[in-house]
C-alpha positions as CSV (number, residue, x, y, z in Angstrom):
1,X,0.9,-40.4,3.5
2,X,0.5,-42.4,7.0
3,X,4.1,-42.4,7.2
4,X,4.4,-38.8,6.3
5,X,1.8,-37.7,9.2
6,X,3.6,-40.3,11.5
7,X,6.7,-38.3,11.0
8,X,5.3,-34.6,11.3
9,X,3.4,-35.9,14.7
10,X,6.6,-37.4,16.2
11,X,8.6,-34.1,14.9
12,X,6.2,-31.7,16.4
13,X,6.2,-33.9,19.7
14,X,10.4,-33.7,19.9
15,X,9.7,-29.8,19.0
16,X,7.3,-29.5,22.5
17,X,9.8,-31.4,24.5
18,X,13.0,-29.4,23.8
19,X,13.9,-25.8,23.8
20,X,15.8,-25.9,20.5
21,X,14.6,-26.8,16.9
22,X,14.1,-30.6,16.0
23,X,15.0,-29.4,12.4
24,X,18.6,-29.8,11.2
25,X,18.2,-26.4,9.2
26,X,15.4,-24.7,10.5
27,X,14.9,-22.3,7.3
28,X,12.1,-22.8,5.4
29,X,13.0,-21.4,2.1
30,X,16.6,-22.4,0.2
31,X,19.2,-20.5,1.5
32,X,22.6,-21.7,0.2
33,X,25.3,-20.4,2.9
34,X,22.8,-22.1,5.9
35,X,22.4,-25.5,4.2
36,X,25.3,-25.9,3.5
37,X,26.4,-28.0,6.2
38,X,24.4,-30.6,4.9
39,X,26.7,-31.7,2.8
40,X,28.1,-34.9,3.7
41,X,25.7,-36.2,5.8
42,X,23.1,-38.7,5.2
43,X,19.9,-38.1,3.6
44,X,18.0,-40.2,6.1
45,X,19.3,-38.0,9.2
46,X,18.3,-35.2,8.2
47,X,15.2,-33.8,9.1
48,X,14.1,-30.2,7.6
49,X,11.0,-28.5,7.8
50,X,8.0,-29.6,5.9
51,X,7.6,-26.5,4.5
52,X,10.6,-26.6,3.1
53,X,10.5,-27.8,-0.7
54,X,13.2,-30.3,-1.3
55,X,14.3,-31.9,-4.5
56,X,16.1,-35.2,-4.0
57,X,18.4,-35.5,-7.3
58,X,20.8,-38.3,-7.9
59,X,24.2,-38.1,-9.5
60,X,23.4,-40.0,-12.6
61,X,19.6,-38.2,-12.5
62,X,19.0,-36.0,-15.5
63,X,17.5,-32.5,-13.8
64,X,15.2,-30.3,-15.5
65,X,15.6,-27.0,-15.7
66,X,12.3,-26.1,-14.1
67,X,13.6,-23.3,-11.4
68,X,11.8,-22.7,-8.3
69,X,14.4,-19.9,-6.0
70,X,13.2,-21.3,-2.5
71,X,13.7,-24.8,-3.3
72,X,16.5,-26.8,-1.9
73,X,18.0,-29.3,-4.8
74,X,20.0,-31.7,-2.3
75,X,22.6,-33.8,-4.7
76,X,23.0,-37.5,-3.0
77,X,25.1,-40.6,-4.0
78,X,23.8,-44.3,-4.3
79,X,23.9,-44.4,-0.7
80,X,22.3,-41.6,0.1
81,X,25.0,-39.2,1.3
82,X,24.8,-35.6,0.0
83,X,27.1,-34.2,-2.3
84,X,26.3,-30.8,-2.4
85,X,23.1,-28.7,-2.5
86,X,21.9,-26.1,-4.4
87,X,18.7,-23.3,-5.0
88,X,16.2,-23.8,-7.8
C-alpha cells in the first residue's frame, strides 16, 4: 500500500511538471482500439491511470468469466510482456 501511494505521489508530481499526460493510455475505462498499443510492451513500463481497473492474466492462468465492460484484461507472458488485451 506504501508502495502504491509512493507511486501515485511520484505520478501526480511528473503529471505537474509536464504539459502532457504521465499515463501511457490516459483512458480510464477499457477501450479496446486505444489500448491497443500496449501490446508488446512490458508490463512494468506501463503506467495507466489508477482509476483504471486492470486485470493482470497470465497465459497458463485460468480466467473466470466474471465480466466487468470497463475493465482492461491485459494478457502477459512469463516475462511480463503483453500479448494482447481485452474488455471485461
Amino acid at each position: 500500500m506504501k508502495a502504491a501511494s509512493i507511486t501515485l505521489a511520484t505520478l501526480l508530481a511528473l503529471g505537474a511538471c509536464s504539459a502532457t499526460s504521465p499515463y501511457t493510455v490516459a483512458d480510464t475505462r477499457c477501450n479496446a482500439a486505444r489500448h491497443q498499443q500496449l501490446v508488446g510492451m512490458n508490463w512494468g513500463e506501463v503506467f495507466l491511470p489508477p482509476n483504471l481497473t486492470v486485470r493482470l492474466i497470465d497465459r497458463n492462468e485460468i480466467v473466470p468469466a466474471t465480466s466487468n465492460p470497463g475493465r482492461l484484461n491485459l494478457y502477459v507472458d512469463e516475462k511480463g510482456w503483453i500479448a494482447r488485451i481485452s474488455c471485461g
